[in-house]
C-alpha positions as CSV (number, residue, x, y, z in Angstrom):
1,X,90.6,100.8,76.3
2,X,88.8,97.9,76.1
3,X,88.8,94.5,78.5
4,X,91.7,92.7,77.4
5,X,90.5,89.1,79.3
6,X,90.4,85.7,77.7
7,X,87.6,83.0,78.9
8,X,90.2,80.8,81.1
9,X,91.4,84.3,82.7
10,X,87.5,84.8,83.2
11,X,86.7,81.9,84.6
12,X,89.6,81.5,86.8
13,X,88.8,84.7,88.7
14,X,85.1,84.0,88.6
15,X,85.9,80.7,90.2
16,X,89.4,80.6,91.9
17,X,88.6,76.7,93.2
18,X,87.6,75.3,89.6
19,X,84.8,76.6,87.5
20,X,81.5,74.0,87.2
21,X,81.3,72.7,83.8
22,X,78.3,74.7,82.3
23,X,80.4,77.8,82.8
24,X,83.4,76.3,81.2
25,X,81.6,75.2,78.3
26,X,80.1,78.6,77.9
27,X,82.8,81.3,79.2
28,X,83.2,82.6,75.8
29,X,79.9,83.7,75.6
30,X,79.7,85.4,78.8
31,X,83.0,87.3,77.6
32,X,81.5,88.7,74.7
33,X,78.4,89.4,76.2
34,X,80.3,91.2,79.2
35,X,83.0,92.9,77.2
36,X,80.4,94.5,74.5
37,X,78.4,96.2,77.6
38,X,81.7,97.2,79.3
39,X,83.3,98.4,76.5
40,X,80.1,100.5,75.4
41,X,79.3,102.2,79.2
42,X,82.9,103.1,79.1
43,X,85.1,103.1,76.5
44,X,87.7,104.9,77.6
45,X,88.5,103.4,81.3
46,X,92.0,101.8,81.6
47,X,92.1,98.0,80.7
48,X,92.4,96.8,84.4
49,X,89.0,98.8,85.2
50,X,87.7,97.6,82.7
51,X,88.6,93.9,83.2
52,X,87.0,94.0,86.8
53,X,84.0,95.5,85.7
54,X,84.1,92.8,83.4
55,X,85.0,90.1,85.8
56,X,82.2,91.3,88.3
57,X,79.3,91.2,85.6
58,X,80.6,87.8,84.6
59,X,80.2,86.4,88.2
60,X,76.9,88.0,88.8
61,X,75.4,86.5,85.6
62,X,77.2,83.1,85.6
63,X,75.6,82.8,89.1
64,X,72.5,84.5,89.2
65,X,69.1,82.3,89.3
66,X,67.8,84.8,86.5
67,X,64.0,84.6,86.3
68,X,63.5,81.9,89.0
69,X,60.6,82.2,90.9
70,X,60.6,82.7,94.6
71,X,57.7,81.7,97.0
72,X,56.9,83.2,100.4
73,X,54.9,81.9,103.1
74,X,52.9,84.1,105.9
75,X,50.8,82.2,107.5
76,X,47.7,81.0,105.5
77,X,49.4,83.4,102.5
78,X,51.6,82.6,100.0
79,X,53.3,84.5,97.9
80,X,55.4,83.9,94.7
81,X,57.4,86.1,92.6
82,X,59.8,86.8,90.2
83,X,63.3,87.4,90.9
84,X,64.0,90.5,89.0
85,X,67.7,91.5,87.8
86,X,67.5,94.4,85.7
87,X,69.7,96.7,87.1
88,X,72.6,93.7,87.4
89,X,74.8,96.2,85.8
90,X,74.8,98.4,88.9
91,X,74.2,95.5,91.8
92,X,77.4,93.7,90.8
93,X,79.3,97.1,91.0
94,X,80.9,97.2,87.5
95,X,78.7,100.7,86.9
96,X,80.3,102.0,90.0
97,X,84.1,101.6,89.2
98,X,83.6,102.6,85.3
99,X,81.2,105.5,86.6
100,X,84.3,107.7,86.0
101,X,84.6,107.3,82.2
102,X,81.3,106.6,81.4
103,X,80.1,108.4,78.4
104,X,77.9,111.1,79.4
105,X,75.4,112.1,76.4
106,X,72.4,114.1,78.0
107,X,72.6,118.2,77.2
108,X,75.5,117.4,74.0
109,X,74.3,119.6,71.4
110,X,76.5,120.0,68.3
C-alpha cells in the first residue's frame, strides 16, 4: 500500500505544538519526496507502516542541519567537518519498521 498522509496530517505529527513556517510552506514537498522513497523500499507494507516510516523521514529531514559544518576545538587544534546524513533512511528508523516488506532483488534470476 502506499502512505496515505496529507501535508497538514504530516506536519501535525512532525510538530504536535505548531509547525514553524518554512515547514508549512513546504510540507508538500517533503511528502512527495518522503512518500516516493517509502513507497519504492516497500511497496507492499500496510498503509499505517507506511505512514510512520513516512512520518519519521519527514521529521528527520525537516529538522536536520543537512550539510552544516561542525567545528571542534582540542587544544591549539581545530577541527571542522561536514555533517554527513547519508544513511538518514536508516538513522530515523523508517528502514527498520518497512524492513519486513522491503523488496529484496539480489540472487532473482528469471
Amino acid at each position: 500500500m502506499a502512505v496515505t498522509l496529507d501535508a497538514a496530517a504530516l506536519l501535525a505529527a512532525v510538530f504536535p505544538r505548531g509547525a514553524p513556517s518554512y515547514a508549512t510552506s513546504e510540507a508538500a514537498r517533503y511528502l512527495a519526496v518522503v512518500s516516493a522513497r517509502v513507497d519504492r523500499y516497500a511497496p507492499d507494507a500496510p498503509a499505517d507502516i507506511a505512514n510512520e516510516a513516512a512520518i519519521r523521514f519527514a521529521a528527520y529531514l525537516m529538522q536536520s542541519d543537512a550539510g552544516a559544518i561542525e567545528s571542534e576545538t582540542l587544544g591549539p587544534k581545530t577541527t571542522q567537518y561536514v555533517t554527513n546524513h547519508a544513511d538518514i533512511f536508516r538513522r530515523c528508523g523508517a528502514a527498520g519498521l518497512l524492513s519486513p516488506w522491503k523488496v529484496r532483488r539480489a540472487g532473482l534470476i528469471g
